[in-house]
C-alpha positions, 0 to 999 in steps of 0.5 A: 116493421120499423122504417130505416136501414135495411140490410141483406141477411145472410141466409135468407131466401130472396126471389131476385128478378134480372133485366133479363126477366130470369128468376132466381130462388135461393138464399143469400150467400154474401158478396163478390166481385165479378172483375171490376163489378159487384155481385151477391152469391145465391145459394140455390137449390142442390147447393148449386151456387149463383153470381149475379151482378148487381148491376143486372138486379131489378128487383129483389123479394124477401121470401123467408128472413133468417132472423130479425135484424138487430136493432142498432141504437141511433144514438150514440152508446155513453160511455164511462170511466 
């Protein structure tokens, strides 16, 4: 892998550890809000979904990638016309 960016990718299946030490195993849905707070969206299992906030994350593992990401140019597009 190339150093830079990385992103959450729809569809991929992450392991996320809460403060809690609870363990959730689910592919990445998107994000929502949980009143005032941030949360991302696990679709786990039997389509049963999960929001948690981020704020209670402690860490995330990349199990399965859905695809690589696009590699975005660091330098500006040049444009003609």
């Amino acid at each position: 892998m190339n150093g830079g960016n990385y992103e959450l990718e729809t569809g991929s299946k992450y392991l996320i550890r809460t403060a809690e030490d609870d363990d959730t195993i689910g592919r990445f849905a998107g994000y929502t809000m949980i009143g005032t707070e941030s949360a991302i969206v696990v679709r786990m299992e039997g389509d049963k979904i999960r929001f948690i906030p981020v704020t209670q994350i402690s860490y995330m593992d990349l199990l399965e990638s859905c695809g690589e990401p696009e590699q975005k140019s660091s330098q500006p597009e040049h444009l003609y016309g």
